[in-house]
mmCIF file of the N, C-alpha and C atoms, coordinates in Angstrom:
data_MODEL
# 
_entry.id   MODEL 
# 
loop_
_atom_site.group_PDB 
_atom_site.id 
_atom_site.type_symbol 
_atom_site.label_atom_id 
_atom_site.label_alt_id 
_atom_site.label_comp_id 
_atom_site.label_asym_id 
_atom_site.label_entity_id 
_atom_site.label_seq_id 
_atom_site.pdbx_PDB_ins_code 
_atom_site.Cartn_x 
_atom_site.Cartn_y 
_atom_site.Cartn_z 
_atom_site.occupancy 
_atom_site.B_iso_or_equiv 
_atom_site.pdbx_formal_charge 
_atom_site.auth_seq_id 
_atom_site.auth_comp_id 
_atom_site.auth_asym_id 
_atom_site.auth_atom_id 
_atom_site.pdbx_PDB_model_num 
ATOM 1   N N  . UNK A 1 1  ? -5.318  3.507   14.761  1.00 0.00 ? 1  UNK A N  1 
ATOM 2   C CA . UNK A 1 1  ? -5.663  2.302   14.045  1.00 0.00 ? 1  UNK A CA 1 
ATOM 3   C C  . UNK A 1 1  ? -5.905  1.185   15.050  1.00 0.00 ? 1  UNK A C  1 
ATOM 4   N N  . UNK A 1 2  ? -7.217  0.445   14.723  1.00 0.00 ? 2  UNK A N  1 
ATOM 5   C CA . UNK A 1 2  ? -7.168  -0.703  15.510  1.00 0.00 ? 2  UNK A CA 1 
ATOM 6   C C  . UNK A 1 2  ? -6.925  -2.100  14.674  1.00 0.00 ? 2  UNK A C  1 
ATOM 7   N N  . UNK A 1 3  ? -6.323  -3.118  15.912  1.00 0.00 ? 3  UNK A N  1 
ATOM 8   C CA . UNK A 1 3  ? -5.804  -3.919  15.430  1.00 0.00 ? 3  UNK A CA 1 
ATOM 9   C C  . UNK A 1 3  ? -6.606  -5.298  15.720  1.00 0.00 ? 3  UNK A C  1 
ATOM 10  N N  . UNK A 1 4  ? -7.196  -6.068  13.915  1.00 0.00 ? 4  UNK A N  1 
ATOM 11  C CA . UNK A 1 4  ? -8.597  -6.631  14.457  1.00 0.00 ? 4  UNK A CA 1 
ATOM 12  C C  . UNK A 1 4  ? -7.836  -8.252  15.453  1.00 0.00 ? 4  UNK A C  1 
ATOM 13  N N  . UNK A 1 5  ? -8.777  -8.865  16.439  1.00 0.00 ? 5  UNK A N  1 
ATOM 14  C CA . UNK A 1 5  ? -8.277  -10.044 17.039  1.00 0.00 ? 5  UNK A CA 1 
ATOM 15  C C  . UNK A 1 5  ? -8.703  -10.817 15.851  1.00 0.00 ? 5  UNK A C  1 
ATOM 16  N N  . UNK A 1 6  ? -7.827  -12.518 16.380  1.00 0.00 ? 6  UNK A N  1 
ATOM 17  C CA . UNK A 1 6  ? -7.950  -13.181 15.501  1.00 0.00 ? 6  UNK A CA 1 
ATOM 18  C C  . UNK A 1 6  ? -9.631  -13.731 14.740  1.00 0.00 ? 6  UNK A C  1 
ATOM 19  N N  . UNK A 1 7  ? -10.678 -13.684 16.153  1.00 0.00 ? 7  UNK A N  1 
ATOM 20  C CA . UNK A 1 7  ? -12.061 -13.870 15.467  1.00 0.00 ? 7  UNK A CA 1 
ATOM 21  C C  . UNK A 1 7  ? -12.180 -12.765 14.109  1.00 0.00 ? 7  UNK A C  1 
ATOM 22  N N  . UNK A 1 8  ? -11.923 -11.378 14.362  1.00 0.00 ? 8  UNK A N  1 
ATOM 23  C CA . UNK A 1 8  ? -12.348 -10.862 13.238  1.00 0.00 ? 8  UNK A CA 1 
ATOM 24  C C  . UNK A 1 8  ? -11.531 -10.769 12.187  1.00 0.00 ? 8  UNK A C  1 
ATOM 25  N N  . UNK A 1 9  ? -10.168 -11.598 12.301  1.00 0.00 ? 9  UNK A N  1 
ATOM 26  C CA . UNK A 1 9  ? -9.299  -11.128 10.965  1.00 0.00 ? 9  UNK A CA 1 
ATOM 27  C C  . UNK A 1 9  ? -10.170 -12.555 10.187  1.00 0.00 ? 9  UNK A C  1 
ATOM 28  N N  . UNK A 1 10 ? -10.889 -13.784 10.866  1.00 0.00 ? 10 UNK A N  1 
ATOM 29  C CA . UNK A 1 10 ? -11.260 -14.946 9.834   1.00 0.00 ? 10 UNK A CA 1 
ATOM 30  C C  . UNK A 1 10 ? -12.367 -14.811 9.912   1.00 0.00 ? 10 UNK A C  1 
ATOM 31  N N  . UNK A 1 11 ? -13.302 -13.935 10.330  1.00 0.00 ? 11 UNK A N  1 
ATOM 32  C CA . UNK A 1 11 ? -14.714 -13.249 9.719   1.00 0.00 ? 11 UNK A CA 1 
ATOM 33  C C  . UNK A 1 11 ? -14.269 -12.318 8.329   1.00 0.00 ? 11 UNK A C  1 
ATOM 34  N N  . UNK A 1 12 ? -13.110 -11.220 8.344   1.00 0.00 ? 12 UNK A N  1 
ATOM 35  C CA . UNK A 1 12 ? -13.087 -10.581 7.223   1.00 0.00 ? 12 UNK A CA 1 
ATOM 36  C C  . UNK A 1 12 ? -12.584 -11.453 5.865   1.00 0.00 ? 12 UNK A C  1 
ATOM 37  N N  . UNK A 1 13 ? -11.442 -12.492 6.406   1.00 0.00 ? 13 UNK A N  1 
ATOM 38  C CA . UNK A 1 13 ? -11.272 -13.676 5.664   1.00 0.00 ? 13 UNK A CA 1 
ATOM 39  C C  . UNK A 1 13 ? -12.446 -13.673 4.988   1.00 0.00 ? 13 UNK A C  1 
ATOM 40  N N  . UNK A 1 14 ? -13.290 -14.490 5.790   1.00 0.00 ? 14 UNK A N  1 
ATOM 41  C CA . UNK A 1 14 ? -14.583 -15.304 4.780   1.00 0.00 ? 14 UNK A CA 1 
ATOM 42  C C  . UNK A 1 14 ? -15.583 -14.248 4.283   1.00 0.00 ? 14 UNK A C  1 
ATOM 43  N N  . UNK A 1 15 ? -15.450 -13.036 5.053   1.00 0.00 ? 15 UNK A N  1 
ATOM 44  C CA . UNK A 1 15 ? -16.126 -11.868 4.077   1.00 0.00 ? 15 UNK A CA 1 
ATOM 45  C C  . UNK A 1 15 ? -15.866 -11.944 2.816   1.00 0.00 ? 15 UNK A C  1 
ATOM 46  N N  . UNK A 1 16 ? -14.276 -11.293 2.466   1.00 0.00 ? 16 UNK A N  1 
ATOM 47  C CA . UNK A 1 16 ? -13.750 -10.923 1.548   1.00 0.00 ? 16 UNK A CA 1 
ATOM 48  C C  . UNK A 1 16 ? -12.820 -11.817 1.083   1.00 0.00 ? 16 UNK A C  1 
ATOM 49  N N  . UNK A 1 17 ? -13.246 -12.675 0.263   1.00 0.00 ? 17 UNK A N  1 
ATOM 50  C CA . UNK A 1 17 ? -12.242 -13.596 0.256   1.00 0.00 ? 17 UNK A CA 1 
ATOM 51  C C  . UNK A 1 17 ? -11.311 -13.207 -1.690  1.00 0.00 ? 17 UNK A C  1 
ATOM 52  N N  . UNK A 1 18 ? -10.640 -13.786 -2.043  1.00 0.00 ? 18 UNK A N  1 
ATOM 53  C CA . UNK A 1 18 ? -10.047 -12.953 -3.157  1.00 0.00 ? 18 UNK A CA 1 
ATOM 54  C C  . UNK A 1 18 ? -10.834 -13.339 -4.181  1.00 0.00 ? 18 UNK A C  1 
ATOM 55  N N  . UNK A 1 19 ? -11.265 -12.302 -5.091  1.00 0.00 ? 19 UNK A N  1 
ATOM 56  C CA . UNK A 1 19 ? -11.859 -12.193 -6.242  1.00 0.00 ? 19 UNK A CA 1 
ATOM 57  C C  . UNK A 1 19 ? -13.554 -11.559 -5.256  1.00 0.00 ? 19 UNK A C  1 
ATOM 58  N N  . UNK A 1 20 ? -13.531 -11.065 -4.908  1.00 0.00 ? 20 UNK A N  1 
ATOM 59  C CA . UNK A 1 20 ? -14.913 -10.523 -4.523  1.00 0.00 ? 20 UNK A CA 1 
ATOM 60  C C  . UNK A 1 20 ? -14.516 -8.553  -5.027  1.00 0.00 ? 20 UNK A C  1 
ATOM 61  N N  . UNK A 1 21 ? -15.814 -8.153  -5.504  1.00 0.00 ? 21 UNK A N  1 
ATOM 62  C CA . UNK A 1 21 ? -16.014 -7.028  -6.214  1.00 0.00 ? 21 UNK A CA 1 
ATOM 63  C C  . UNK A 1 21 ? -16.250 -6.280  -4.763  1.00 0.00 ? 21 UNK A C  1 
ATOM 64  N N  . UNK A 1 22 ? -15.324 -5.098  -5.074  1.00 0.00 ? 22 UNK A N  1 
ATOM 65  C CA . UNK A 1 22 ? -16.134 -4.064  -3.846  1.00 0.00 ? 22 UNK A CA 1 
ATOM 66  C C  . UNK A 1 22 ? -16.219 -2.282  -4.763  1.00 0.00 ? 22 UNK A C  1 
ATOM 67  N N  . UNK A 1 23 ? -16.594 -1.611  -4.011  1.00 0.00 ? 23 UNK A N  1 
ATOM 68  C CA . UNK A 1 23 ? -17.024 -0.393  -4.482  1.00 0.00 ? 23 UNK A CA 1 
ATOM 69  C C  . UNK A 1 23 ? -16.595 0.557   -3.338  1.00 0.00 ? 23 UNK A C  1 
ATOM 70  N N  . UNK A 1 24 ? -15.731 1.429   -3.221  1.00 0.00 ? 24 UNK A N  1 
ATOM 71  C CA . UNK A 1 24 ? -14.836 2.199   -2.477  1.00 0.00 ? 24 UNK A CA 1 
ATOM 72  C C  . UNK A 1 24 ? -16.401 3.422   -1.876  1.00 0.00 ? 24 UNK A C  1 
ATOM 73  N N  . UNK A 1 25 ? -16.836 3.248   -0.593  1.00 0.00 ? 25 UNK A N  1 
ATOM 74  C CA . UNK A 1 25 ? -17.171 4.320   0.518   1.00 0.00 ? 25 UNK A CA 1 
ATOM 75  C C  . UNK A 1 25 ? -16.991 5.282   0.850   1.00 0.00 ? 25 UNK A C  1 
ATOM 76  N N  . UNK A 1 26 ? -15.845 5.219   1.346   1.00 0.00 ? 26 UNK A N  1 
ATOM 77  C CA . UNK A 1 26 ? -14.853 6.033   1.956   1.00 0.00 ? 26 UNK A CA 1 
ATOM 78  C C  . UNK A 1 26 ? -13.203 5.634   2.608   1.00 0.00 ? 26 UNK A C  1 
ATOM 79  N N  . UNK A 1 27 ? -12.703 6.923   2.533   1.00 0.00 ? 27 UNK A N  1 
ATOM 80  C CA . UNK A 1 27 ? -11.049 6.154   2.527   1.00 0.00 ? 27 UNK A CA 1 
ATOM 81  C C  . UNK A 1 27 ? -10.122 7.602   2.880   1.00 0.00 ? 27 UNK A C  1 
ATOM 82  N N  . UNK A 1 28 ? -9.479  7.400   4.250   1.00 0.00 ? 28 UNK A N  1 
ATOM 83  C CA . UNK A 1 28 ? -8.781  8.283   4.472   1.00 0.00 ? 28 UNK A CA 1 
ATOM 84  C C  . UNK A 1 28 ? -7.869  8.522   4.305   1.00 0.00 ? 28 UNK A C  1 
ATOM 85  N N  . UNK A 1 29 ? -7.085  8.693   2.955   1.00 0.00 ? 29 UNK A N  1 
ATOM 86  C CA . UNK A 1 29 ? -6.028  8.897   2.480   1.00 0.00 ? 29 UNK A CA 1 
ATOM 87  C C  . UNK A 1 29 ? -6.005  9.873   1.038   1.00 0.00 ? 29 UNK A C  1 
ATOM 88  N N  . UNK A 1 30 ? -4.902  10.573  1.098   1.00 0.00 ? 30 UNK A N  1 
ATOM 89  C CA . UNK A 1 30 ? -4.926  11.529  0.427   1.00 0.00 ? 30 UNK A CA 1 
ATOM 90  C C  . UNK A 1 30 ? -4.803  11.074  -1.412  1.00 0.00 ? 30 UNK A C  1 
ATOM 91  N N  . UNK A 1 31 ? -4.434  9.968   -1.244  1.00 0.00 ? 31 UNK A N  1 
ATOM 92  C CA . UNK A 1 31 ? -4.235  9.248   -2.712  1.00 0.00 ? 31 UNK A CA 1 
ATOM 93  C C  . UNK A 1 31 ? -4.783  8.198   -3.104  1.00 0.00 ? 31 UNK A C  1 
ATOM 94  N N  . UNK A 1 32 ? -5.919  7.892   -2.098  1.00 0.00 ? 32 UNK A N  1 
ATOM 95  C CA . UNK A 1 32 ? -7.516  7.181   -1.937  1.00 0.00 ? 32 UNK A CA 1 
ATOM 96  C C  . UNK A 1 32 ? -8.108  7.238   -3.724  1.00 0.00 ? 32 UNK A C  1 
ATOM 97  N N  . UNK A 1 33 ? -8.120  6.006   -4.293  1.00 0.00 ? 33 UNK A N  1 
ATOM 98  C CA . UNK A 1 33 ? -9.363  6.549   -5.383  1.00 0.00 ? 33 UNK A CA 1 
ATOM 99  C C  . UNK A 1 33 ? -10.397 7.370   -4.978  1.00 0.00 ? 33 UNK A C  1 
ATOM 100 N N  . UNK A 1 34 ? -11.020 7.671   -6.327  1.00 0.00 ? 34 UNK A N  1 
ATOM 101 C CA . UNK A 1 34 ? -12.341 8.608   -6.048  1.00 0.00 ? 34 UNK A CA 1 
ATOM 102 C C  . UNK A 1 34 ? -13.610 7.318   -5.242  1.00 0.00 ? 34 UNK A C  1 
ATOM 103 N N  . UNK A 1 35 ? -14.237 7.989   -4.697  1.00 0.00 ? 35 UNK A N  1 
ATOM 104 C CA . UNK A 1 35 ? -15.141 7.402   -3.900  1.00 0.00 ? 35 UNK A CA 1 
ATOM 105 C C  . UNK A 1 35 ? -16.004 6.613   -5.321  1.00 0.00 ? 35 UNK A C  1 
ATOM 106 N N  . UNK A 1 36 ? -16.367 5.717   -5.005  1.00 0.00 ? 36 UNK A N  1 
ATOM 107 C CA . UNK A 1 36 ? -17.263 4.869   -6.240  1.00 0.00 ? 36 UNK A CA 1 
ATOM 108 C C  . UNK A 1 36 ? -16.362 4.173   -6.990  1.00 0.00 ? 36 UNK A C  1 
ATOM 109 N N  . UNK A 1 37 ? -15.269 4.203   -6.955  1.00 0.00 ? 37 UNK A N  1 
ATOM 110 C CA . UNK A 1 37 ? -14.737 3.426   -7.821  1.00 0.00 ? 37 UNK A CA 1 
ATOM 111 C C  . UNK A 1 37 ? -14.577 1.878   -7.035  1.00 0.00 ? 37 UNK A C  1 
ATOM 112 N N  . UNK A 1 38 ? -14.752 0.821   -8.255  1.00 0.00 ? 38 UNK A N  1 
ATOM 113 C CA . UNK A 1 38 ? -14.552 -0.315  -7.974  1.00 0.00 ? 38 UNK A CA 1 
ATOM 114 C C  . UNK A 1 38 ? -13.577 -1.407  -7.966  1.00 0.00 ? 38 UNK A C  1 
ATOM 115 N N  . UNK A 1 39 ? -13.271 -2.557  -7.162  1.00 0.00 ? 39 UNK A N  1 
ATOM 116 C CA . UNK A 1 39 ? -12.000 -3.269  -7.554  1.00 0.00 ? 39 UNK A CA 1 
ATOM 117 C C  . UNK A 1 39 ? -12.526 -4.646  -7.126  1.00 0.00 ? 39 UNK A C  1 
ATOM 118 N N  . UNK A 1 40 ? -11.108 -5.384  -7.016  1.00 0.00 ? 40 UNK A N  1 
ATOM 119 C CA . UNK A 1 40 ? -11.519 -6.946  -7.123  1.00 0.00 ? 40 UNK A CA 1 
ATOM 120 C C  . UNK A 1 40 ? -10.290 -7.212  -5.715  1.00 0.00 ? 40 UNK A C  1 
ATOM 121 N N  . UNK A 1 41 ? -10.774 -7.887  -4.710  1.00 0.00 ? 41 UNK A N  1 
ATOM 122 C CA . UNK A 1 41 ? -10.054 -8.042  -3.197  1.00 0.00 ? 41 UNK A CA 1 
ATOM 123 C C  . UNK A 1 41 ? -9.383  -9.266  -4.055  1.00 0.00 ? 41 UNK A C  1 
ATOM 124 N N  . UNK A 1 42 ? -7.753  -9.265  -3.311  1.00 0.00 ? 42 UNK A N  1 
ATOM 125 C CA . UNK A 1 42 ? -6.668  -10.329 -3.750  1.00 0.00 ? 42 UNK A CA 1 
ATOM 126 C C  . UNK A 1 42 ? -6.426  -10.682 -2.633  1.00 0.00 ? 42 UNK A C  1 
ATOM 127 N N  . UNK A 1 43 ? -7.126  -10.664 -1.395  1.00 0.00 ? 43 UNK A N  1 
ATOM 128 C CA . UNK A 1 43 ? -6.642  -11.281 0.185   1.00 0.00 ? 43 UNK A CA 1 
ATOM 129 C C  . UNK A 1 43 ? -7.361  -10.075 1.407   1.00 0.00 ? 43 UNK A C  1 
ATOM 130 N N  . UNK A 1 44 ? -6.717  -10.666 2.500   1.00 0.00 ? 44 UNK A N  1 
ATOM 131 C CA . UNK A 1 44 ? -6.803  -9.743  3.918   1.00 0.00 ? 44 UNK A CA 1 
ATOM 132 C C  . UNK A 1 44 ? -5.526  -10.365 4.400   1.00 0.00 ? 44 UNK A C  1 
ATOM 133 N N  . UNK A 1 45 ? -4.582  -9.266  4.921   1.00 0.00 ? 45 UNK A N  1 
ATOM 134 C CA . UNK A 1 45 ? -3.386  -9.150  5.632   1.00 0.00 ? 45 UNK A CA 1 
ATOM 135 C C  . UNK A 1 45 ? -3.688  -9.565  7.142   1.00 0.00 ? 45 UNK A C  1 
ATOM 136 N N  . UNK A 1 46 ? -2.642  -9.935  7.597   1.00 0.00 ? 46 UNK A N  1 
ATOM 137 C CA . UNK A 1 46 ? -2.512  -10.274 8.909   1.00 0.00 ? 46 UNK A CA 1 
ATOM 138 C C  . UNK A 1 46 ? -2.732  -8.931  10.055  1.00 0.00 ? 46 UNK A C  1 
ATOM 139 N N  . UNK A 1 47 ? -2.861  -7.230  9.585   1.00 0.00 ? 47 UNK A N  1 
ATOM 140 C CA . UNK A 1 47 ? -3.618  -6.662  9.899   1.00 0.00 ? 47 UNK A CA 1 
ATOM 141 C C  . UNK A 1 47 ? -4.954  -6.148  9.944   1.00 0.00 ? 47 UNK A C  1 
ATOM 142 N N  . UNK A 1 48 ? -5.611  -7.254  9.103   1.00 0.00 ? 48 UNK A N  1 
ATOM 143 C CA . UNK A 1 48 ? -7.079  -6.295  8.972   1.00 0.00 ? 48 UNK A CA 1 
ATOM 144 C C  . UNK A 1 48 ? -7.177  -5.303  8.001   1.00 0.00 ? 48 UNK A C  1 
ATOM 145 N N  . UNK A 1 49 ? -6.338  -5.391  7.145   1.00 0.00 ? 49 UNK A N  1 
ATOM 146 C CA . UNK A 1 49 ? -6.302  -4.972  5.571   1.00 0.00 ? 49 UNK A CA 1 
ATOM 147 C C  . UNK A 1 49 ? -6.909  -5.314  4.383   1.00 0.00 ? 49 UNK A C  1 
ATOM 148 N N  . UNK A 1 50 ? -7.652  -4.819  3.997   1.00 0.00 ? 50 UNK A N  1 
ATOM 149 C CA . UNK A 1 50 ? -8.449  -5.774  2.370   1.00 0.00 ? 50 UNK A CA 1 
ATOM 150 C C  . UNK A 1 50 ? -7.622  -4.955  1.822   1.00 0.00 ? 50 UNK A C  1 
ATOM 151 N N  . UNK A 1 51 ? -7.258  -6.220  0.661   1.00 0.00 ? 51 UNK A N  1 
ATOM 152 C CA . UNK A 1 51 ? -6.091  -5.865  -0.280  1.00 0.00 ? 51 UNK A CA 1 
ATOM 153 C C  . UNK A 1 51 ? -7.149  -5.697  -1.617  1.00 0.00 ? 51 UNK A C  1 
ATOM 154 N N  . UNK A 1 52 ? -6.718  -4.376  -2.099  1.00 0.00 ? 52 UNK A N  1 
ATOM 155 C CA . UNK A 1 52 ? -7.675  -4.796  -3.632  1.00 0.00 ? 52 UNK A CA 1 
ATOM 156 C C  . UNK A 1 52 ? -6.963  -3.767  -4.636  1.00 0.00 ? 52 UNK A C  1 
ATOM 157 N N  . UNK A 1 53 ? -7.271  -4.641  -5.794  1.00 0.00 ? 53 UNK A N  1 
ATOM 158 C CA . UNK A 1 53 ? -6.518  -3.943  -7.118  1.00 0.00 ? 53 UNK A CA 1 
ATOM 159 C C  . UNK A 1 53 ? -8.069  -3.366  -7.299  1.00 0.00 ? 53 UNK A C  1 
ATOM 160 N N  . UNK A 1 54 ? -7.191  -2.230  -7.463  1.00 0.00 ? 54 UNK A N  1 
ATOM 161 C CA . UNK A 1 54 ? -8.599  -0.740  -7.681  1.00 0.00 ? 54 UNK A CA 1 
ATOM 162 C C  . UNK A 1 54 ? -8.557  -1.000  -9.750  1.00 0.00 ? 54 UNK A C  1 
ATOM 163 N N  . UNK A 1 55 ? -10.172 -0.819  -10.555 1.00 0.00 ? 55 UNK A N  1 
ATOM 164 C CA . UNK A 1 55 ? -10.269 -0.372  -11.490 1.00 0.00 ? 55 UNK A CA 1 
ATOM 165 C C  . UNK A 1 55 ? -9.288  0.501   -12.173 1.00 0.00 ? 55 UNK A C  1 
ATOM 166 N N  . UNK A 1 56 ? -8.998  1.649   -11.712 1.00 0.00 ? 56 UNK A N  1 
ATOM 167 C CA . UNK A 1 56 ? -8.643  2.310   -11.617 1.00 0.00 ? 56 UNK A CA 1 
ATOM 168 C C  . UNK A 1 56 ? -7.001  2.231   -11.747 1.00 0.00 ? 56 UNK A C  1 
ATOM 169 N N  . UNK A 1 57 ? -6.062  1.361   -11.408 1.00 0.00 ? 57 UNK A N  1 
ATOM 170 C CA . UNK A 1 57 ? -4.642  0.664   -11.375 1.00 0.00 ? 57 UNK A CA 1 
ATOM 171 C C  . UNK A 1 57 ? -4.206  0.967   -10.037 1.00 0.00 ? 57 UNK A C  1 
ATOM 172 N N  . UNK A 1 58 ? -5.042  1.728   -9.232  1.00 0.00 ? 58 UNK A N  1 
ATOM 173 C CA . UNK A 1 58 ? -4.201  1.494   -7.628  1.00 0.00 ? 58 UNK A CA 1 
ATOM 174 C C  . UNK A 1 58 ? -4.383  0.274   -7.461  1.00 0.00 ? 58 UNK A C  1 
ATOM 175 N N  . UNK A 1 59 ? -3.547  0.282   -5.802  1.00 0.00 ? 59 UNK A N  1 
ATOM 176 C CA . UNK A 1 59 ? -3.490  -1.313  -5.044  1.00 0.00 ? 59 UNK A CA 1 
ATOM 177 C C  . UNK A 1 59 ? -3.173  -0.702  -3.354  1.00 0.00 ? 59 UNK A C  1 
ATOM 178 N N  . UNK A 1 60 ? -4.258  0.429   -3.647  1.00 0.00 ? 60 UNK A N  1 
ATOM 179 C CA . UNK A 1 60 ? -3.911  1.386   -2.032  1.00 0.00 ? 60 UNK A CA 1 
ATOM 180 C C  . UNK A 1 60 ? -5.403  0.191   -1.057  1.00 0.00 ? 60 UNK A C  1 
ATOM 181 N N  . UNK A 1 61 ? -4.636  0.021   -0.053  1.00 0.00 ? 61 UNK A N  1 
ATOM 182 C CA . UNK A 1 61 ? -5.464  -1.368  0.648   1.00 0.00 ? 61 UNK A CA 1 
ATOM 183 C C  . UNK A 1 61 ? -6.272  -0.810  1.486   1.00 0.00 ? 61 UNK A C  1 
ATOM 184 N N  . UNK A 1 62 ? -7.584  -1.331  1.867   1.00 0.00 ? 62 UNK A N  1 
ATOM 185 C CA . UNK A 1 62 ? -8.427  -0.443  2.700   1.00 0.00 ? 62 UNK A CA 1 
ATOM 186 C C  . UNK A 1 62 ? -8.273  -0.923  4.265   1.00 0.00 ? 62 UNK A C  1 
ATOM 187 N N  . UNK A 1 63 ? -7.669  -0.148  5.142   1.00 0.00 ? 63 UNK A N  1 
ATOM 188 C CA . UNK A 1 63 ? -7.637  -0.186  6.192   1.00 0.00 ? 63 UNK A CA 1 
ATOM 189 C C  . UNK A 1 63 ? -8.844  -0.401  7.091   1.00 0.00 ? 63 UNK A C  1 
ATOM 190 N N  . UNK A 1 64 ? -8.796  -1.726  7.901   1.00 0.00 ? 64 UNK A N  1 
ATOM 191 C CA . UNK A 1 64 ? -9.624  -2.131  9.020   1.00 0.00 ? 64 UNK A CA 1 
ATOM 192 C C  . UNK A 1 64 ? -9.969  -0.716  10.000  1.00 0.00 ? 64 UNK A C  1 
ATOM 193 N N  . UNK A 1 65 ? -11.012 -0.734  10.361  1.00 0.00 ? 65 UNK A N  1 
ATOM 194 C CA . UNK A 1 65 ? -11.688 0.146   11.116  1.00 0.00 ? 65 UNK A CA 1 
ATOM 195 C C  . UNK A 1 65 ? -11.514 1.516   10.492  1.00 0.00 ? 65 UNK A C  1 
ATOM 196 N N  . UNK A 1 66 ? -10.942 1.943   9.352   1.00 0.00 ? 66 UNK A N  1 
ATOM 197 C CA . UNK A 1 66 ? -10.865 3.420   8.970   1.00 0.00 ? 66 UNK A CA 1 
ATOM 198 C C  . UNK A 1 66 ? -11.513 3.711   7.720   1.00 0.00 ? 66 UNK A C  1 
ATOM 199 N N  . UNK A 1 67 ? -11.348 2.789   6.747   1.00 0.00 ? 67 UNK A N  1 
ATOM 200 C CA . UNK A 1 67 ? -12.044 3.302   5.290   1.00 0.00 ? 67 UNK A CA 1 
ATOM 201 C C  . UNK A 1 67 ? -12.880 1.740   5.041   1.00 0.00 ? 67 UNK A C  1 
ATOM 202 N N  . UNK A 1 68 ? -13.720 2.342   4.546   1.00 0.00 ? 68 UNK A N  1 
ATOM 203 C CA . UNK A 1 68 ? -14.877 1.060   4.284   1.00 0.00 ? 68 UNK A CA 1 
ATOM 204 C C  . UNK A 1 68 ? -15.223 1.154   2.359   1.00 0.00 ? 68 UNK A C  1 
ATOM 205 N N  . UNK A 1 69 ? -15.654 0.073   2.791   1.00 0.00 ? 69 UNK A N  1 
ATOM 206 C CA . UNK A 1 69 ? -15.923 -0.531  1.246   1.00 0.00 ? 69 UNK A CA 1 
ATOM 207 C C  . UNK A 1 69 ? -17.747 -1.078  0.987   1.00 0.00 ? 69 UNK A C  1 
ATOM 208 N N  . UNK A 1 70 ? -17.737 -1.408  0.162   1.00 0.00 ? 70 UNK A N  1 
ATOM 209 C CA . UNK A 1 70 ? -19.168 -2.530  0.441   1.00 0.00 ? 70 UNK A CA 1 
ATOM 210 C C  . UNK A 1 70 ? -18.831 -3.207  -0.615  1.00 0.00 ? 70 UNK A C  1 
ATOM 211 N N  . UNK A 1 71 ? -19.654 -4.456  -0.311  1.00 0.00 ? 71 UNK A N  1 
ATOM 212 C CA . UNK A 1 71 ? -19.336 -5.737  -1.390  1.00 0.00 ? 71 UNK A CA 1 
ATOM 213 C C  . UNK A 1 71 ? -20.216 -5.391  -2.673  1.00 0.00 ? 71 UNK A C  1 
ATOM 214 N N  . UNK A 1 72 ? -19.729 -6.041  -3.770  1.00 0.00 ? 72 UNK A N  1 
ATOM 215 C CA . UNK A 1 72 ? -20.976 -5.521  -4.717  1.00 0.00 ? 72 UNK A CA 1 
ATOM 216 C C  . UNK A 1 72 ? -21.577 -6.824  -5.013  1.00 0.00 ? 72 UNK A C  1 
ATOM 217 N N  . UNK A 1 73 ? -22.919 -7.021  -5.439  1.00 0.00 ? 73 UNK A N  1 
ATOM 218 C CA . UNK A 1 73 ? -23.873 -7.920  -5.803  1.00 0.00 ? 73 UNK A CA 1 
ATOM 219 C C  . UNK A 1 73 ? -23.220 -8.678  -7.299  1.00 0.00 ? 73 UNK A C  1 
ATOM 220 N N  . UNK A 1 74 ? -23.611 -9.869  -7.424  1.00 0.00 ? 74 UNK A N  1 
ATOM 221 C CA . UNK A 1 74 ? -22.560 -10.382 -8.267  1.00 0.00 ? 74 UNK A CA 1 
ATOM 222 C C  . UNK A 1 74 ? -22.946 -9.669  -9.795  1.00 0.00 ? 74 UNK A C  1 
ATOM 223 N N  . UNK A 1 75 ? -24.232 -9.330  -9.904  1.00 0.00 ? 75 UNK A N  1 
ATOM 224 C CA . UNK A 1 75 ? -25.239 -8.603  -11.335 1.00 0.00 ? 75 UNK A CA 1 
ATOM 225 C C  . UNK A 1 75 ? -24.398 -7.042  -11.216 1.00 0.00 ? 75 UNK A C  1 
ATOM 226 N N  . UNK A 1 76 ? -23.769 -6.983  -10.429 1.00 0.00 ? 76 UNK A N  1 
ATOM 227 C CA . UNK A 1 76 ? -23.155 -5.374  -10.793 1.00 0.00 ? 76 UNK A CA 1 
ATOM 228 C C  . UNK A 1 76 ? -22.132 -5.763  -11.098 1.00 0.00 ? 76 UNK A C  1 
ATOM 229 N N  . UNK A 1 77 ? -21.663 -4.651  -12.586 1.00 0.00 ? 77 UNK A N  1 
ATOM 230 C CA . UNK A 1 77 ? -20.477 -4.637  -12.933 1.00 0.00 ? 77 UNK A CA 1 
ATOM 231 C C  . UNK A 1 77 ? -19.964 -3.449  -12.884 1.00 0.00 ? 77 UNK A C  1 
# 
């Protein structure tokens, strides 16, 4: 795991800031939602964590540099 410096933990800040829609990529964990599923980001941790309540009722956080997300367009629901 890498650990982002402070430039990129307040780039992912203003990426993802809370209430932004994302749509799950990929995710290396064994209890990972299914790929496609969507949620709503409630922060970024002081590691480089997007925190997001998954559709779905997880709240499994997507790890900086390992599982990716993409933002969704505000017309997608």
């Amino acid at each position: 795991m890498r650990f982002p410096n402070k430039e990129m933990l307040e780039f992912l800040r203003r990426e993802y800031p809370s209430g932004t829609r994302v749509i799950l990529v990929r995710m290396d964990d064994p209890q990972a939602p299914p790929l496609g599923t969507k949620g709503t980001v409630t922060g970024v941790d002081d590691m480089g964590s997007i925190l997001v309540d998954w559709d779905n009722g997880s709240h499994l956080n997507v790890i900086y540099g390992v599982d990716v997300v993409r933002k969704l367009n505000k017309e997608i629901k």
